[in-house]
N, CA and C atoms as an extended XYZ file, in Angstrom:
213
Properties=species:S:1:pos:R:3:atomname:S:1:resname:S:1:resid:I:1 pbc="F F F"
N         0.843       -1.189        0.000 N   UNK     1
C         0.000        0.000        0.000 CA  UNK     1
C         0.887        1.251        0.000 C   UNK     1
N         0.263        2.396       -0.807 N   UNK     2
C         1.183        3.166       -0.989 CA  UNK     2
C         0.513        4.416       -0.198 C   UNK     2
N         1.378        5.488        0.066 N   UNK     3
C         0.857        6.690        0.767 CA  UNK     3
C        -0.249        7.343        0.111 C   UNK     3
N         1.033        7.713       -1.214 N   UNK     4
C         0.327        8.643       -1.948 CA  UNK     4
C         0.573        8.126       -3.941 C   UNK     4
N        -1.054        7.953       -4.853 N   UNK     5
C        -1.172        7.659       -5.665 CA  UNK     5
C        -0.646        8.421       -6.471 C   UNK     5
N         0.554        7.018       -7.556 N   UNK     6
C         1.511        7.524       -8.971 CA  UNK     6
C         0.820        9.283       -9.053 C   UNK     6
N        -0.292        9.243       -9.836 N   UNK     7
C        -1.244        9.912      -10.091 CA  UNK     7
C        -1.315       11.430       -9.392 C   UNK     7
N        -1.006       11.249       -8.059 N   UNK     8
C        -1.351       12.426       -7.611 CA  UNK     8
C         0.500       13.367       -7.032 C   UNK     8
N         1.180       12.612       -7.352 N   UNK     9
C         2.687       13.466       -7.524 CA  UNK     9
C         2.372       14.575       -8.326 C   UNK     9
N         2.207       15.181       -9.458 N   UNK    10
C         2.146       16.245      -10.085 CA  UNK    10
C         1.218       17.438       -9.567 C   UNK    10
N         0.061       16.859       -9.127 N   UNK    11
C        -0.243       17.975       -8.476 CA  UNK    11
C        -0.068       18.177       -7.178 C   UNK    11
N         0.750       17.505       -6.612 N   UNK    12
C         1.738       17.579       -5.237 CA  UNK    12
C         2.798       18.615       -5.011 C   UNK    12
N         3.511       18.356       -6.559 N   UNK    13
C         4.779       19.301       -6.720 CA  UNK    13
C         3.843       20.314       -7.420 C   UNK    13
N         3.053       20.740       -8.470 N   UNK    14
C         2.210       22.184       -8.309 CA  UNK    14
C         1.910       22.905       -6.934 C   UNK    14
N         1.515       22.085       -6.425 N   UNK    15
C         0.671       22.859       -5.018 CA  UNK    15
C         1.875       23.317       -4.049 C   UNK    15
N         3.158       22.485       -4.167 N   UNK    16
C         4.003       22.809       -3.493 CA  UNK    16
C         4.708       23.585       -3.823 C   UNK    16
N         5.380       23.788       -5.448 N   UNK    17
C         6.156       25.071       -5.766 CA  UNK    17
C         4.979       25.840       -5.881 C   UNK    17
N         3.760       26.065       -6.345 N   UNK    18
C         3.278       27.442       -7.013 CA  UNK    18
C         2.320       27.899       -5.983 C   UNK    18
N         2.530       27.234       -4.880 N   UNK    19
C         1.949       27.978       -3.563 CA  UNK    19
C         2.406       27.769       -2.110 C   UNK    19
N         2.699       26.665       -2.013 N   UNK    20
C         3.764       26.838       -0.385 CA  UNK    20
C         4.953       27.523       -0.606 C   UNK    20
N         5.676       27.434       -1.872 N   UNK    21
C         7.203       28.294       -1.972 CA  UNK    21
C         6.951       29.643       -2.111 C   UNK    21
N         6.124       30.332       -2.538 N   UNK    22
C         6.384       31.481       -2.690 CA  UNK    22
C         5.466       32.118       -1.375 C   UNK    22
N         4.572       31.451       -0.970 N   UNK    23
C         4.164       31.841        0.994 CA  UNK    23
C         5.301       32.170        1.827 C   UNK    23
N         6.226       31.158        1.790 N   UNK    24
C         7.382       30.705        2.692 CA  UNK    24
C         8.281       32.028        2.310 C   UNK    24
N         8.642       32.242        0.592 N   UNK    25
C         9.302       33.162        0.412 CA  UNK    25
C         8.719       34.941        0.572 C   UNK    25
N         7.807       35.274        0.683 N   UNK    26
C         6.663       36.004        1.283 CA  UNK    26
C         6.935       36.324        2.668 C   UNK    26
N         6.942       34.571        3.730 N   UNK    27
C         7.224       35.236        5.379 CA  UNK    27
C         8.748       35.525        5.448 C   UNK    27
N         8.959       34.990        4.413 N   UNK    28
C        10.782       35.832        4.990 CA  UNK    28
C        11.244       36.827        4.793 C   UNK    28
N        10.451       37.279        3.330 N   UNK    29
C        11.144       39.181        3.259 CA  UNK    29
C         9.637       39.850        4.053 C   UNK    29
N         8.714       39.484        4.594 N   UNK    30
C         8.287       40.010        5.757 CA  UNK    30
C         8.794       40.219        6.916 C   UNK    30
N         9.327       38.884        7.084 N   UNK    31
C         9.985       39.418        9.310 CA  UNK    31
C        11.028       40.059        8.580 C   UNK    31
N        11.715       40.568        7.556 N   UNK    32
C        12.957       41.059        7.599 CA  UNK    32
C        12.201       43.129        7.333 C   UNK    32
N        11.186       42.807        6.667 N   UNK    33
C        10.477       44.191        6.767 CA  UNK    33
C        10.227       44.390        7.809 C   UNK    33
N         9.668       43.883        8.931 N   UNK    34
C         8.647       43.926       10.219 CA  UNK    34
C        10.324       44.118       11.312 C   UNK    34
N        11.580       43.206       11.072 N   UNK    35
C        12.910       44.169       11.782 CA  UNK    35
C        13.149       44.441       11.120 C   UNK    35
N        13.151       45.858        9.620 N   UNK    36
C        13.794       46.738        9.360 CA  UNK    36
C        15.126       46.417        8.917 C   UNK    36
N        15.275       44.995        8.219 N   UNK    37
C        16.584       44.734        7.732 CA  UNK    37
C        16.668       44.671        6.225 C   UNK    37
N        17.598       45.011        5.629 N   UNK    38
C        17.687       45.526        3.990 CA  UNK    38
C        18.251       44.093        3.801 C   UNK    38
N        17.451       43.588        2.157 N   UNK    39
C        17.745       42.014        1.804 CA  UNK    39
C        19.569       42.589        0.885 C   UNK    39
N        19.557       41.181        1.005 N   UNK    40
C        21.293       41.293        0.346 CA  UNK    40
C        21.319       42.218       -0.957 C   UNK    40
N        20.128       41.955       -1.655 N   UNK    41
C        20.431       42.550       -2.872 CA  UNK    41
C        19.948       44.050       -2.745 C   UNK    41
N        19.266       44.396       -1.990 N   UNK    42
C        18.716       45.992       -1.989 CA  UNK    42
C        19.301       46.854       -2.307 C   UNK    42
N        20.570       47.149       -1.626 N   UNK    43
C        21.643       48.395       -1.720 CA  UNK    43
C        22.186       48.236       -2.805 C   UNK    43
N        23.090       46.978       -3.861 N   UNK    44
C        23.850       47.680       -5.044 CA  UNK    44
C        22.415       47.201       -6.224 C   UNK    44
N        21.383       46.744       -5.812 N   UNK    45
C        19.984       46.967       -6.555 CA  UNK    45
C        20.284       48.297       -6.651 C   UNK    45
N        19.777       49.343       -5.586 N   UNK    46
C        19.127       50.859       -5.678 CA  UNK    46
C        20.673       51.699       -5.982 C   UNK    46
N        21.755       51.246       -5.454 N   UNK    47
C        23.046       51.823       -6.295 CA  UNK    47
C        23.106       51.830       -7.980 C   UNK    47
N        22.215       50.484       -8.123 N   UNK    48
C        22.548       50.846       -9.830 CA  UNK    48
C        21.172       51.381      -10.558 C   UNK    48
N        20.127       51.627       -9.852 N   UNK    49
C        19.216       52.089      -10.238 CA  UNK    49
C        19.230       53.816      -10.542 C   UNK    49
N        19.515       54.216       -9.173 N   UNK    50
C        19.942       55.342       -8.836 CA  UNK    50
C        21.628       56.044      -10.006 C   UNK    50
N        22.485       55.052      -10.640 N   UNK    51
C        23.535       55.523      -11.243 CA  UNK    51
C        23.141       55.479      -13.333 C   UNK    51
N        21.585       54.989      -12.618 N   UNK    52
C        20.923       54.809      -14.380 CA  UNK    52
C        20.020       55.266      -14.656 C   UNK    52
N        19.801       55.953      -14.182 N   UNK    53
C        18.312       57.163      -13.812 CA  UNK    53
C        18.560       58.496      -14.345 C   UNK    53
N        17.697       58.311      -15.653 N   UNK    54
C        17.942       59.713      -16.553 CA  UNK    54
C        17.300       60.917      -15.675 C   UNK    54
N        17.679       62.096      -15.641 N   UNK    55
C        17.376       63.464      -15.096 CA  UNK    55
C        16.103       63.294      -15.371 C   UNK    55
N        15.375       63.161      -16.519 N   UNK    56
C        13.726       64.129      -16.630 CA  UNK    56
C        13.291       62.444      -15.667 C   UNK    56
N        13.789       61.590      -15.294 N   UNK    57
C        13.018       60.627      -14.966 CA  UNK    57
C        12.553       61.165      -13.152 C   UNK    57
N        13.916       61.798      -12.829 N   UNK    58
C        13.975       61.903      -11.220 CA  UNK    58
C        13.430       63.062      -11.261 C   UNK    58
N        13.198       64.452      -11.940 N   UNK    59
C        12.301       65.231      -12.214 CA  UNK    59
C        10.793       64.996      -11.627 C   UNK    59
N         9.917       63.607      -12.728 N   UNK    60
C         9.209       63.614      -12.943 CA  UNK    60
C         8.650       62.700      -11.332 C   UNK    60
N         9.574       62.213      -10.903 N   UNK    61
C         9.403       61.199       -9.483 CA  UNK    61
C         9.359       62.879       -8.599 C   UNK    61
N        10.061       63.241       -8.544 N   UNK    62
C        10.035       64.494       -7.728 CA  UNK    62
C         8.740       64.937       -7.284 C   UNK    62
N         8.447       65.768       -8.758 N   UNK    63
C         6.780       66.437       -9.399 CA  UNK    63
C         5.473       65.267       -8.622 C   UNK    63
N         5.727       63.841       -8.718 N   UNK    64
C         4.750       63.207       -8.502 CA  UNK    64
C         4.756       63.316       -6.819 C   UNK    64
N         6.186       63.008       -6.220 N   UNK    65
C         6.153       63.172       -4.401 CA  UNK    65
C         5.990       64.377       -4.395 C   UNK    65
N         5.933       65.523       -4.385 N   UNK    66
C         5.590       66.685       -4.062 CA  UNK    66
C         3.714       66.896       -4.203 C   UNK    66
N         3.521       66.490       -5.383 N   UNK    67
C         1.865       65.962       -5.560 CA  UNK    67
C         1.247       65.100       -4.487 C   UNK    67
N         1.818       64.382       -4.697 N   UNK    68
C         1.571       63.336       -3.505 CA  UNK    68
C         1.217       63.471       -2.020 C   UNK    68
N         2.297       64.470       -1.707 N   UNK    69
C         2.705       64.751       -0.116 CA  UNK    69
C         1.414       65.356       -0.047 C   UNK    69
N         0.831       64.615        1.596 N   UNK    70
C         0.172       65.398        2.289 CA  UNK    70
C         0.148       67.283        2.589 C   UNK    70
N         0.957       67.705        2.400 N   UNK    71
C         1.501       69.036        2.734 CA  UNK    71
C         1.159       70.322        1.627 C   UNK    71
């Protein structure tokens, strides 16, 4: 007797990558939001974002937070 039927492996490994893995990966860059800790890749992420960022682009981010702001 077997646990679990030939048959039902495939939608075993569906249910397990395309919804327990990305939950799991979900609570972990949560508790790292909830203590305020930056993931490995964040900083030379926003270093190279920030060193490729045409002028009218940071302009136009500006114009929108100033819109934005409560104030």
């Amino acid at each position: 007797m077997t646990l679990v039927r030939p048959w039902l492996w495939p939608a075993l490994r569906r249910y397990v990558l395309g919804i327990l893995l990305p939950l799991v990966v979900l609570g972990l860059l949560a508790e790292d939001v909830l203590e305020h800790q930056r993931a490995a890749f964040e900083t030379p992420l926003l270093l190279w974002l920030h060193a490729h960022t045409p002028p009218a682009l940071i302009a136009l981010s500006l114009a929108l937070h100033t819109l934005g702001s409560p104030r």
